[in-house]
C-alpha positions in Angstrom: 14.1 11.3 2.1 15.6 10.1 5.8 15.0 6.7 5.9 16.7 6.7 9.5 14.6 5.3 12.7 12.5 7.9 14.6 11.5 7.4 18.0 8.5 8.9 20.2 5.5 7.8 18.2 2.3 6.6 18.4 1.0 4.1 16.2 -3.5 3.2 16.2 -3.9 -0.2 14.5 -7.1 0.3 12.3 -9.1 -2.8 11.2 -10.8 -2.6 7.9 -13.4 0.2 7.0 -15.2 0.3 9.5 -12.5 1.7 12.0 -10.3 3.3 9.0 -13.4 5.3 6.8 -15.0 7.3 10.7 -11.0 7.8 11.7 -9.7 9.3 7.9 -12.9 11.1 7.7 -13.1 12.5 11.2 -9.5 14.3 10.8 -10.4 15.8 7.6 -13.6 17.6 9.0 -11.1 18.3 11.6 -8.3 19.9 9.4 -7.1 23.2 9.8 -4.1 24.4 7.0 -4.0 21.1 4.8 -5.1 17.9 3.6 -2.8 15.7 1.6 -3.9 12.3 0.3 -2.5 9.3 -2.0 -4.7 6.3 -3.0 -5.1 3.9 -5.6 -9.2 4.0 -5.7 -11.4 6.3 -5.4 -15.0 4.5 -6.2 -18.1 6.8 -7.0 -19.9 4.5 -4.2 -21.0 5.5 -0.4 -17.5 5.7 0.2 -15.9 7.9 -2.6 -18.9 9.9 -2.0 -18.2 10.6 1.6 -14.7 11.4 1.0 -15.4 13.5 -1.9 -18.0 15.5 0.5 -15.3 16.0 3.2 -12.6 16.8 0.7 -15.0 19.2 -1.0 -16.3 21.2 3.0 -12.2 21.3 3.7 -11.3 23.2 0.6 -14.2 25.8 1.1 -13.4 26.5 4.4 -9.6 27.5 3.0 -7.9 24.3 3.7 -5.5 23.5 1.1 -6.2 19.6 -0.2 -4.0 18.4 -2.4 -5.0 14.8 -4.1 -3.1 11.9 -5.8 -4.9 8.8 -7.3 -4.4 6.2 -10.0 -5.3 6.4 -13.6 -5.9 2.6 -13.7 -7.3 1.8 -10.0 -9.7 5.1 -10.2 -10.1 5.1 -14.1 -14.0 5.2 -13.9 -14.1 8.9 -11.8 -16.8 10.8 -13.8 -16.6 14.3 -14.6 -19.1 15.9 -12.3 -17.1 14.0 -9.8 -13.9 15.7 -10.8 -15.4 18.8 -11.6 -17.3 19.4 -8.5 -13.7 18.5 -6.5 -11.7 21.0 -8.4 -14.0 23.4 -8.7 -14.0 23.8 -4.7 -10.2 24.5 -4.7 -8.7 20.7 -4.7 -5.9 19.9 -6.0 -6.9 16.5 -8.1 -3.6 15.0 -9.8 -3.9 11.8 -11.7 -1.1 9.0 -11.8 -0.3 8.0 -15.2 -3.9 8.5 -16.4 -3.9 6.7 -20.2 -6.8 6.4 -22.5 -8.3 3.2 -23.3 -7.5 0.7 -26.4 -10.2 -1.1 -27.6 -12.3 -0.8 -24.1 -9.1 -2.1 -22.0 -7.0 -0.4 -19.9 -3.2 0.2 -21.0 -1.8 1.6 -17.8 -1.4 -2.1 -16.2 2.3 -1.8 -15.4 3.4 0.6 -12.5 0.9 1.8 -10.6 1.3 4.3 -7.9 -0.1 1.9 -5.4 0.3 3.7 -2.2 -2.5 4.7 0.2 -1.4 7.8 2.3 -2.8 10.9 4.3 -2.1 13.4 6.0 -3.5 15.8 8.6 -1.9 18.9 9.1 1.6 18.2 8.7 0.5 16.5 12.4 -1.4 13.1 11.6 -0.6 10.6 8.9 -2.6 7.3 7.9 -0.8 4.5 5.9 -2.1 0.9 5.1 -3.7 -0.9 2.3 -7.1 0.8 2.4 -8.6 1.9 -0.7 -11.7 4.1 -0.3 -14.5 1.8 -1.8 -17.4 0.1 0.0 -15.9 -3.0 -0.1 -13.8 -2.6 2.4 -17.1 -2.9 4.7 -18.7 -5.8 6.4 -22.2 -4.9 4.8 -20.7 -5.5 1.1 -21.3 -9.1 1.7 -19.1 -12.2 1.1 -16.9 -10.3 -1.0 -16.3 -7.4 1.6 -12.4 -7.3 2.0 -10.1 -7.7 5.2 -7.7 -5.6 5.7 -5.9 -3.0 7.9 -4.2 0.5 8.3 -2.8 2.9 11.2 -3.1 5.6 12.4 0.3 7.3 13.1 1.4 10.9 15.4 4.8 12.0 16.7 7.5 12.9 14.4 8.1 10.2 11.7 4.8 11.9 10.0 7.7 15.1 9.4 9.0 11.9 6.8 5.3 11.0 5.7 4.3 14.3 5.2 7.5 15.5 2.8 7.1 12.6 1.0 3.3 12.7 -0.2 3.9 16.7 -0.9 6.4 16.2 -2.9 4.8 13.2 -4.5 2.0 14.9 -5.8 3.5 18.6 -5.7 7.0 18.3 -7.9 7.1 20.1 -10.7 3.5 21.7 -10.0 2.8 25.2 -11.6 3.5 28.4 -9.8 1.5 29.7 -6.6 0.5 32.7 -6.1 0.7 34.6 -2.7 -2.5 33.2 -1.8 -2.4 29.7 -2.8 1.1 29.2 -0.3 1.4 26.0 0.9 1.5 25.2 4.7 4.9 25.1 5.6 6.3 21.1 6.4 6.5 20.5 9.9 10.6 19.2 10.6 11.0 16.0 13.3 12.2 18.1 15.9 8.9 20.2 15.7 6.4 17.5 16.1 6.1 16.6 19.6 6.4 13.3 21.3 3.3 11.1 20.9 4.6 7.6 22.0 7.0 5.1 22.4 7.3 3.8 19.6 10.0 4.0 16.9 9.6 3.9 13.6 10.9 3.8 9.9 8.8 5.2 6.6 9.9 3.0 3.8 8.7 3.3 0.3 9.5 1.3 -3.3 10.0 3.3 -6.1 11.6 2.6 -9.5 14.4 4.6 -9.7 16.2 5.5 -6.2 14.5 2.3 -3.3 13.9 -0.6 -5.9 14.4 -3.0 -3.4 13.7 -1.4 0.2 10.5 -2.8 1.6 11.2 -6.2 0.7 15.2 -5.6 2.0 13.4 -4.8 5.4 11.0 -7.9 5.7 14.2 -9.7 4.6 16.3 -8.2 7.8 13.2 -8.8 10.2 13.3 -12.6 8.9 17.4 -13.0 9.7 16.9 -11.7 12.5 13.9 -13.4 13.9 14.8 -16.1 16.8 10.7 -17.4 17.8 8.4 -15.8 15.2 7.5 -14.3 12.0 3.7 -13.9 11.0 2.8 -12.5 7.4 -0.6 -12.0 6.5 -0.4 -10.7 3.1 -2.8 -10.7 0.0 -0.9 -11.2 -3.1 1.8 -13.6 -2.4 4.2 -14.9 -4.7 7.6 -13.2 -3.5 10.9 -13.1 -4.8 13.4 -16.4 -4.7 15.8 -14.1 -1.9 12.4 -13.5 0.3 11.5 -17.3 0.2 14.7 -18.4 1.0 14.9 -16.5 4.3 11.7 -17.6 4.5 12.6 -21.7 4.4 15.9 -20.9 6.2 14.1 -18.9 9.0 11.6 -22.3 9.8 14.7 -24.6 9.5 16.2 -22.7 12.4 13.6 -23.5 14.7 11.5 -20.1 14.3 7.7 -20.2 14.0 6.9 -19.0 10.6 3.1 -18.8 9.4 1.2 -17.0 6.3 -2.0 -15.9 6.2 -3.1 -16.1 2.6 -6.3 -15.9 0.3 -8.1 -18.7 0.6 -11.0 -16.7 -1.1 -9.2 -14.7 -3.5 -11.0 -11.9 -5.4 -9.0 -13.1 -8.3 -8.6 -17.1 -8.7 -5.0 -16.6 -10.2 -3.7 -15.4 -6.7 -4.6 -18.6 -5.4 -3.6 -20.7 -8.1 0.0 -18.9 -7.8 0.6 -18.7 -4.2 -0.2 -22.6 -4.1 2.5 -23.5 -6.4 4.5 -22.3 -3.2 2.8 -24.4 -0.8 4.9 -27.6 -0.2 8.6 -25.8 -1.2 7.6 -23.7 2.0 5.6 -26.5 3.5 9.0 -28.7 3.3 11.2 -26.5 5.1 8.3 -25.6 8.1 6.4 -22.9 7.1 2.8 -23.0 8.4 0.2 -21.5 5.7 -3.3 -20.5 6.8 -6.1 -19.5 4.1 -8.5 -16.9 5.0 -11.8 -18.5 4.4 -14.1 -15.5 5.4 -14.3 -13.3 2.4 -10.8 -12.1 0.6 -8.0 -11.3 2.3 -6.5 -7.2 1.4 -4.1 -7.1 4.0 -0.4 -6.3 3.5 0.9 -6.9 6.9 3.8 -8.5 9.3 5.4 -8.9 12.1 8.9 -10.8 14.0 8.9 -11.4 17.3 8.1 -9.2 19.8 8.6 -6.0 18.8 8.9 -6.1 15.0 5.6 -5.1 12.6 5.0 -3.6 9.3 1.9 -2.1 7.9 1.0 -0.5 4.0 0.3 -1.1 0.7 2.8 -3.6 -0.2 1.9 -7.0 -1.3 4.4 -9.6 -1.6 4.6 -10.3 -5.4 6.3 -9.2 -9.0 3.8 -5.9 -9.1 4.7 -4.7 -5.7 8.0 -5.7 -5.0 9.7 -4.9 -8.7 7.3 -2.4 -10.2 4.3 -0.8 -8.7 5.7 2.9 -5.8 4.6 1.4 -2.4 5.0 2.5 1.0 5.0 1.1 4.4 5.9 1.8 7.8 7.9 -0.1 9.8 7.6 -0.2 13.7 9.5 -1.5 16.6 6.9 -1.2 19.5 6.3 -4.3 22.2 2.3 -3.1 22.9 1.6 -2.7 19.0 3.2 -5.7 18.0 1.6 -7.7 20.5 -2.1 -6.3 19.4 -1.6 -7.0 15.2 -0.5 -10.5 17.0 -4.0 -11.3 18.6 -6.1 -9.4 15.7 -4.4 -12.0 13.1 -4.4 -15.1 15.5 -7.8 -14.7 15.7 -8.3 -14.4 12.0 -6.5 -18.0 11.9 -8.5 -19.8 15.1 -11.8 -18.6 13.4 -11.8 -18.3 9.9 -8.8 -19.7 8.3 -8.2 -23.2 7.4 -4.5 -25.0 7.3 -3.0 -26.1 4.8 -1.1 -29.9 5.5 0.4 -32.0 3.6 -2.7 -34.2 3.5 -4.1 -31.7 1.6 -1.8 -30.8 -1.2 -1.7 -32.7 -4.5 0.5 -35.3 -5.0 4.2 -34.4 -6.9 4.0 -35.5 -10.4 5.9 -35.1 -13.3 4.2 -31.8 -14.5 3.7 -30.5 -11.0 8.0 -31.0 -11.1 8.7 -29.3 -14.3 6.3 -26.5 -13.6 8.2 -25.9 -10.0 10.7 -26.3 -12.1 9.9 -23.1 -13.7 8.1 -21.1 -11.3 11.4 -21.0 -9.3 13.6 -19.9 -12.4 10.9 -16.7 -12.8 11.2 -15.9 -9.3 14.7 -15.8 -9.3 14.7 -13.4 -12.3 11.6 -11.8 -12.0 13.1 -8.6 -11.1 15.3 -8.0 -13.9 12.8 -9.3 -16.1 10.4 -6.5 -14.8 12.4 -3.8 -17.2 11.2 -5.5 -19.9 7.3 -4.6 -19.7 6.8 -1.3 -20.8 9.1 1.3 -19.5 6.9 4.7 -20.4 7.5 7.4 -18.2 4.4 7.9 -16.3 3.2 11.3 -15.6 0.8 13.6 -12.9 -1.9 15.3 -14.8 -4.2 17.7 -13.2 -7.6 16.5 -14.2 -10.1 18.5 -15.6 -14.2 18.0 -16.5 -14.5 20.7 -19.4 -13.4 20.0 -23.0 -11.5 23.1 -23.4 -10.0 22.2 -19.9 -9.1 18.9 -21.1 -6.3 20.6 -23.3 -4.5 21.7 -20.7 -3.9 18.4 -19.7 -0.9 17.8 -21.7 0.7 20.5 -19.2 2.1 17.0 -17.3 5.0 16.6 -14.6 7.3 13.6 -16.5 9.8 14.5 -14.3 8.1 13.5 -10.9 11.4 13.6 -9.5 11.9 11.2 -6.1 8.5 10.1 -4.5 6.7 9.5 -8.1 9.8 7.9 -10.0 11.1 7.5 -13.2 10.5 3.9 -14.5 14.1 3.0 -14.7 14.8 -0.7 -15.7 14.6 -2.0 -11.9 
């Protein structure tokens, strides 16, 4: 895939569900030739439901809609659910779908993590936005904050090869009928901005180490600023260390972290980062509100990165990822006031005054945390290494065995798991 800087694009920052659900669901209704879309969950709630209805009046109106999810973040889809999907004409794959050991989940390790669609071959979305209800202010205190954007102009030709062939490689024949849309190439899609742009994705085989490589450039290079708000944050030693080195310089590096974490362990690790950071000048805010989803940055003024990524072992050494990367003064410059006013009204600082005091055990387990992070990535090879596969989904039992007609290649966008 070109992982070279496009320019003349347009880039619509969307703010939780409430902007990203009406926007997503809008330009499917709106479709024409195809639908492709990537997501971790899909929950049978008023979300899944919606999307399942729009998905479901696209394919019967001859659109083709192709469909990747997770087998462990949309393990509970029920039959009728799948069923009713592929018998309208879409394309439902599943991501390393496994079944169950004693009740529990055994797919844990490698997720296809990304959230991705596009419109057309002409309009892409790509953030952190799964399509569950929780991502709405009327799911209550544990409603989620998080963000996406909408993206025209030709880096979606780079988005929109990409999911196809994630979810398409090694897919059986088509007949005459059943042709897919041709791909749009960059110099077909018309200008739609100013901005420019890079489509970066983690993998495990071919771009182990590109999105955090790219927040580690932005951080080198940054001379006033760098402001993460991220979900899941316990990064790599290399990450941290720019990090430190960054504040010592005299640039003005803050995190927005979980300060109400959906899981207490995210918490529990990202504090045992708090005064290594704190030491060198790094600012850290919790979001108090309800927890925080986001997976987003940006360096000075014209440097900002939206997707799926989350700054920790999963994302950065083993789950496929994607993120866009854009240098644009006017979008920068909004994600700046959106996230400073997460911090001047619902985040509180964490000082010095309010981190527990060094001890003996609080030094040895630094001691340790630091040795993991360093290794962390080469230790990732050693969980389990299966090769995961695509499987087309089906509701009927003698459907169900042709399910073991599964893609292991999934060459480029799905992976190999290679030792990372």
């Amino acid at each position: 895939m070109n992982r070279r800087w496009t320019s003349g694009n347009r880039f619509e920052l969307l703010e939780n569900g409430e902007q990203f659900f009406p926007a997503v669901f809008e330009a499917i209704r709106n479709a024409r030739t195809e639908v492709v879309l990537e997501t971790f969950i899909v929950f049978e709630d008023k979300v899944g439901r919606e999307l399942h209805a729009v998905l479901i009046d696209a394919a019967r109106r001859g659109v083709t809609v192709d469909v990747l999810v997770d087998g462990f973040g949309s393990s509970e889809l029920t039959p009728d659910f799948i069923g009713s999907l592929t018998s309208a004409g879409v394309r439902l794959r599943t991501f390393d779908p496994k079944p169950r050991f004693l009740g529990m989940r055994t797919n844990v390790f490698r997720r296809m993590h990304r959230k991705i669609v596009v419109i057309d071959g002409q309009l892409a979305f790509v953030g952190g936005i799964n399509y569950s209800a929780d991502h709405l202010m009327d799911f209550g205190p544990q409603a989620k904050q998080d963000y996406a954007v909408r993206v025209e102009g030709p880096i979606v030709a780079d988005i929109h090869a990409f999911a196809r062939s994630a979810i398409t490689t090694g897919d059986e024949p088509r007949r005459w009928f059943h042709r897919r849309p041709a791909v749009p190439r960059k110099h077909e899609l018309p200008r739609a901005g100013e901005s420019d742009a890079l489509f970066i994705t983690r993998d495990n085989r071919d771009h182990r180490t590109d999105i955090e490589r790219h927040y580690r450039i932005a951080i080198r290079a940054a001379r006033k600023e760098v402001l993460i708000a991220n979900a899941y944050f316990f990064p790599g030693y290399r990450l941290l260390k720019d990090m430190r080195k960054a504040a010592r310089r005299g640039v003005r590096v803050r995190l927005i972290l979980q300060g109400e974490p959906d899981m207490p362990i995210v918490k529990t690790a990202a504090a045992m980062l708090y005064d290594h950071l704190q030491r060198a000048g790094v600012e850290i805010h919790e979001y108090c509100a309800r927890p925080l989803h986001a997976k987003v940055a940006l360096a000075d003024d014209e440097w900002a990165t939206v997707g799926s990524s989350n700054l920790d072992p999963l994302s950065l050494s083993l789950n496929l990822e994607a993120n866009v990367v854009i240098r644009d003064r006017a979008f920068t410059q909004h994600l700046r006031s959106r996230l400073e006013e997460l911090i001047a009204t619902s985040c509180k600082q964490i000082t010095a005054e309010r981190l527990p005091r060094q001890n003996l055990l609080t030094l040895v387990r630094s001691f340790f945390v630091f040795h993991f992070l360093r290794r962390y990535p080469a230790w990732a090879g050693w969980l389990p290494a299966h090769v995961p596969v695509v499987v087309a989904p089906h509701s009927g039992d003698a459907a169900r065995q042709r399910d073991a007609q599964t893609m292991a290649g999934m060459a480029h966008a799905t992976e190999s798991t290679d030792t990372p």
